[in-house]
N, C-alpha and C positions, 0 to 999 in steps of 0.2 A: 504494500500500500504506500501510496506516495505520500511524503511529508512535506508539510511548511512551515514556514516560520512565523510565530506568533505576532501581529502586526500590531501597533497603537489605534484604537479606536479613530481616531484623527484621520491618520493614511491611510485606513480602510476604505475611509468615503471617498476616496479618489483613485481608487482599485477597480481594475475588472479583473475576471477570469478568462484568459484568453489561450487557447488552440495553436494557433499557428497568427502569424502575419506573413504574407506573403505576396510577387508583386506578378501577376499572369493576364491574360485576356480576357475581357469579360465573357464569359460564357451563352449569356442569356440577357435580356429584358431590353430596356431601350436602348444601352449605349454596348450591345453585343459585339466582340469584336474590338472594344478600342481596350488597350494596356489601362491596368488598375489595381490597383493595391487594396485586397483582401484580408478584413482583420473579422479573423472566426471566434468569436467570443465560446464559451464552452457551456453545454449542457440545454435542454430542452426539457417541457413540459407533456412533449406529445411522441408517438410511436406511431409517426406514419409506416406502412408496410413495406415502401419503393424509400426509404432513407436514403442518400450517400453519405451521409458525412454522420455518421453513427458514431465513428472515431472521436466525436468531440459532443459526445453525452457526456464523460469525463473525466477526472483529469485538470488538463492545462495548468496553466503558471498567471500568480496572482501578478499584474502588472500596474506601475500607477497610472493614470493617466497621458501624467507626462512624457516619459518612457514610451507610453505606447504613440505621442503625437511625433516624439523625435525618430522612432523606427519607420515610421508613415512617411515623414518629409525625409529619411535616406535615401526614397526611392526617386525623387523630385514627379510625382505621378499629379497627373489633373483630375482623375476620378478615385474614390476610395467606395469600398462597398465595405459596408456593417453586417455580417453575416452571423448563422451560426450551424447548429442548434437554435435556439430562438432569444437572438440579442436580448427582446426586452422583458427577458424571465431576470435581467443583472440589471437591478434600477439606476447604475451607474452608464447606464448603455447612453441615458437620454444628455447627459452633460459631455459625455465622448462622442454626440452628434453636431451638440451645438460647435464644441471647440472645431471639430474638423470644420465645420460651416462656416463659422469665423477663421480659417486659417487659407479660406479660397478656392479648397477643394471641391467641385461637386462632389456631392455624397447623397448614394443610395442605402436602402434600408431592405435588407432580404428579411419577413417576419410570416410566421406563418397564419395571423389573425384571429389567435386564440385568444391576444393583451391587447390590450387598454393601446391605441397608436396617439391618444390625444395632445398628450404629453411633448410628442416631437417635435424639435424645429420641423416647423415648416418650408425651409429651406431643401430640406432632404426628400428625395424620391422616393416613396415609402412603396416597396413593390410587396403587395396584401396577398398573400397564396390564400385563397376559400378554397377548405381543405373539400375534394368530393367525397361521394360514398366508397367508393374503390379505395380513397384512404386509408381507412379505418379510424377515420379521424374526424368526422365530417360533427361529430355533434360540440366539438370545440369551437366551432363557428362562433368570431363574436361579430355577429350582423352590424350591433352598435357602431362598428368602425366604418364602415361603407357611410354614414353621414361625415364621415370627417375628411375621405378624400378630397381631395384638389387634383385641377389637370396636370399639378405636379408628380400627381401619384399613377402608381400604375397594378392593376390586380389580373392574379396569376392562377390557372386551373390547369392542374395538371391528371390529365384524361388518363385511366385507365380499361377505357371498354366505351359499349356504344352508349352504357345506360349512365357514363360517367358524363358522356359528352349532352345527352339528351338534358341532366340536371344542369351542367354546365350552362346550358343556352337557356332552361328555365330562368336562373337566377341571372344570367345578362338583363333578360327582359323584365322580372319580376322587380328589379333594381336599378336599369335602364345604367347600366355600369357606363356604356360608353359615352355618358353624358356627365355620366361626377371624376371620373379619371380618365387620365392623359389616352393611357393604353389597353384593352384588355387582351391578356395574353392565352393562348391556347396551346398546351406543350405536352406530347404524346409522351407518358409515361415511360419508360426505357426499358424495352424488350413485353412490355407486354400491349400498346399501340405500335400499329406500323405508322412510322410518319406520314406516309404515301395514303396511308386512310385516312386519317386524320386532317390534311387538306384536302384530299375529296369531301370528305363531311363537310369543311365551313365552304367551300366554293358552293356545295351542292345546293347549302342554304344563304347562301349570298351575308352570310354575318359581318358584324362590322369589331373585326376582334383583329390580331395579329397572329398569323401560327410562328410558332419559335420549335426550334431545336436547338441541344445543348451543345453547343458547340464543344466544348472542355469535356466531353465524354466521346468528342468523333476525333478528337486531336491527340488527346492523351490519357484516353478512358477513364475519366475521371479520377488519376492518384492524387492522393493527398498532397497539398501544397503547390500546385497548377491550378 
């Protein structure tokens, strides 16, 4: 079992639990494709079925804040992503959004939309995964957050089957998603949607969503730290 060392109440509050930092290509959501600096904060509240990054349920190494804005700016990077496990399960997530915001960085926010997103600068691209049924995780749903998007934000369904995609396109309409955020993204679960179906489905219904593919799992199969 991994040890630490006993911190002062004081430096705690400027502490996260962090995974990895690391500096790779965005994989997915609006800015897919351009170089960004990923800080994987550690541990989650939820057990989707299709995880990747399970590795950073946990673990990780308590880092201050500081620490963690000077390993950020080693990379000289213009996008940062907040990832995890689910950033905003570490209530220090929301002070380590602002700083990067105030440091010039665009900065996205990967959460699964289980927590409270109220809190965030608003500055941040907050990309909302509504977990489906195929999840196993779909009653974690906090609906509450879909009023707080901006076309800053952007929300994420990740399809596993035909009856993941049918709810998916339920809740577009029941929510009118492409009207409170920037993007709605559509991304065929990994080995178990064929991509290839998956945009026949939104062509077939003429939807007003984005399909995405992971890019970071067709370049480098998703290893840890890419």
């Amino acid at each position: 079992m991994a040890c630490f060392a006993v911190m002062p109440v004081a430096d705690m509050q400027q502490t996260l639990r962090i995974t990895e930092i690391f500096y790779s290509l965005q994989g997915e959501a609006r800015t897919v494709g351009l170089p960004t600096v990923f800080v994987r904060l550690t541990g989650c509240p939820l057990r989707c079925q299709y995880c990747d990054s399970a590795y950073a349920f946990s673990g990780g190494d308590i880092i201050a804040l500081d620490a963690i804005l000077e390993r950020v700016a080693a990379y000289r990077p213009r996008y940062v992503c907040v990832t995890g496990g689910e950033p905003l399960a570490q209530p220090n997530c929301i002070p380590l959004l602002q700083r990067l915001c105030d440091a010039g960085y665009s900065v996205s926010l990967e959460t699964s939309g289980a927590l409270d997103i109220s809190a965030t600068d608003r500055r941040v691209s907050r990309i909302l995964d509504l977990k489906t049924p195929g999840s196993g995780e779909v009653a974690r749903n906090r609906y509450e957050n879909i009023a707080e998007l901006t076309p800053n934000d952007q929300v994420k369904f990740v399809i596993c089957s035909r009856e993941d995609y049918d709810w998916a396109v339920s809740k577009l309409i029941e929510y009118r998603l492409q009207e409170r955020a920037g993007e709605v993204l559509f991304s065929p679960s990994y080995q178990q949607v064929e991509g290839r179906t998956l945009a026949d489905w939104i062509v077939a219904d003429n939807l007003p969503v984005r399909f995405q593919l992971q890019l970071h799992k067709i370049l480098w199969n998703d290893e840890p730290g890419r």
